[in-house]
Structures are given as C-alpha cells and as structure tokens.
C-alpha positions in Angstrom: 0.1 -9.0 -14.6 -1.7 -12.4 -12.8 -5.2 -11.7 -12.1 -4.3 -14.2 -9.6 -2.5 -11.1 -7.3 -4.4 -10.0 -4.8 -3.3 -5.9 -3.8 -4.4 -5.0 -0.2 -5.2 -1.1 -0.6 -5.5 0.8 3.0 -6.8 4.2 2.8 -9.1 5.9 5.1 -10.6 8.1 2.2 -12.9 5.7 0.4 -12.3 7.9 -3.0 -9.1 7.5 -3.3 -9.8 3.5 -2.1 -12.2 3.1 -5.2 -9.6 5.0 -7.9 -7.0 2.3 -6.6 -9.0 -0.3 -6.4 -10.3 0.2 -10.3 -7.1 1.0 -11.6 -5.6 -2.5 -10.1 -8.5 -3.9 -11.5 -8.1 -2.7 -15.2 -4.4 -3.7 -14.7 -5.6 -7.9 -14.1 -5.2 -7.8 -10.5 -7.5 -8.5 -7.5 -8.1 -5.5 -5.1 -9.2 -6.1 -1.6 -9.7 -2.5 -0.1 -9.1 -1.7 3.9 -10.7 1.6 5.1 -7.9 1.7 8.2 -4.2 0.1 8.9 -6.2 -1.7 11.7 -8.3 -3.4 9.4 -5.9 -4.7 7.7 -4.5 -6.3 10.8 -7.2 -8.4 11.7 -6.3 -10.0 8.6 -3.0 -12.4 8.5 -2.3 -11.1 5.6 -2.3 -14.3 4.1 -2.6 -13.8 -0.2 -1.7 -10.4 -0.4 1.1 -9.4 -3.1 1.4 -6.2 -2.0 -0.1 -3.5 -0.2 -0.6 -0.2 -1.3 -0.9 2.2 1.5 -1.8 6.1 2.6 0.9 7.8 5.0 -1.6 10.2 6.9 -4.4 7.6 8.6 -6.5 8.1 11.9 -5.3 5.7 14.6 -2.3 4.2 12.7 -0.5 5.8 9.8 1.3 3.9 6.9 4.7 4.6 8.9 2.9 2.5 12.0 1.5 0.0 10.0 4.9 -1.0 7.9 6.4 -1.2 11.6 3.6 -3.5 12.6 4.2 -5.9 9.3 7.6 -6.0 9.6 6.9 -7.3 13.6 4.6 -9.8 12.7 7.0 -11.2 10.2 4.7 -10.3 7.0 7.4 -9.6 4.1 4.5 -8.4 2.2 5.5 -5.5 -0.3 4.8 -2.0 0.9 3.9 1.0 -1.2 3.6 4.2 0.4 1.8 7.8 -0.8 0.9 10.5 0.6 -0.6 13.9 0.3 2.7 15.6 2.3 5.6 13.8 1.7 8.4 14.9 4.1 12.6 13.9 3.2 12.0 12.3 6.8 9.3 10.1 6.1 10.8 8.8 2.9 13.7 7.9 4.4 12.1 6.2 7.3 9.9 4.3 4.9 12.6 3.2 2.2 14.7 2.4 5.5 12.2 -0.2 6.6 12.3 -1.9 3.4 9.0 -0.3 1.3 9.1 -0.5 -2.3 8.1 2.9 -2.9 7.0 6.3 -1.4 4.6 8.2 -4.4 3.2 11.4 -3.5 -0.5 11.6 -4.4 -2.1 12.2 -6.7 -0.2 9.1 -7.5 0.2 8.9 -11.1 -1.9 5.5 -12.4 1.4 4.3 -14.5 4.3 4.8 -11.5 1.9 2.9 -9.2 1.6 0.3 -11.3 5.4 0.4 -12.1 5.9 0.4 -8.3 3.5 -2.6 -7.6 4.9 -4.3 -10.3 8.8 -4.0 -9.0 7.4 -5.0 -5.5 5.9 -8.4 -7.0 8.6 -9.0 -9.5 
C-alpha cells in the first residue's frame, strides 16, 4: 500500500488508537488518530482514504458519525468494529454504505484486507 494514504482512526480508547495506528503504520500508510467522532468533524476530512472507526463512542457513536459523513457529502470509506456487534447494527452500517463491520479484537490481517478493499 501508498505511504501516501492517510487512515483517520476514531476511537475513544487511546489503546486501541495506538494498536491501529502502528499496525497502519507497518502496513506503509499514514495514521492520523481522532480520540472522538466529533473530532473528526472539525476536520473536512480533506486527505483521508479511509476511516477506521469504534461503534460504542461517548457523545457520537460510529453509527452517528457514518450518518454525519454521508450528510456532509464525504464519500470517505468507513470501517466499522466494535466490542458488541448486534445483526442490527451491521445491517444499519452495511446499509449506509461502510466497507466493513469487524468485531474487535479486530484481527490485524482482515483490517487491513478491509481498508485495502475500501481504497481499492
């Protein structure tokens, strides 16, 4: 993969942050980390690739902030996981248009394989 893509990670626990964030790293990409969905919208999300995201957030979930994207008009790629994955939330998520819903732990090689068929 382009070291030139940069992958927005949101997640509100900065452990599971810093494990994405190295593992896009040692795959050639560029990480830019976001503790909160919020965050990431004061951002235009101008140069992201993709944007890997945690369902279960304080203040604005990963279902919230795929709704708020898809407002604005970012066609940004969107990669869900989550902790408690529910047959609802899946299907809310793949029905807006995200590229994948992993359940965490997320396996290193099927988020990779995810963000790579969202770029590709």
């Amino acid at each position: 993969m382009s070291a030139s893509l940069v992958i927005g990670i949101v997640d509100d626990d900065p452990g599971v942050r810093g494990s994405i964030e190295s593992l896009v790293r040692s795959a050639g990409m560029i990480p830019h980390c976001f503790s909160s969905a919020g965050e990431l919208l004061t951002t235009d999300g101008a140069g992201l690739a993709c944007v890997v995201t945690d369902l279960h957030m304080p203040e604005m979930s990963g279902l919230a902030l795929q709704a708020e994207m898809l407002r604005r008009g970012w066609t940004i790629p969107l990669i869900l996981m989550t902790a408690f994955p529910t047959d609802a939330a899946r299907e809310q998520a793949m029905r807006a248009g995200a590229r994948a819903f992993l359940t965490k732990p997320v396996d290193p090689d099927a988020l990779l394989d995810a963000i790579e068929a969202g770029i590709g």
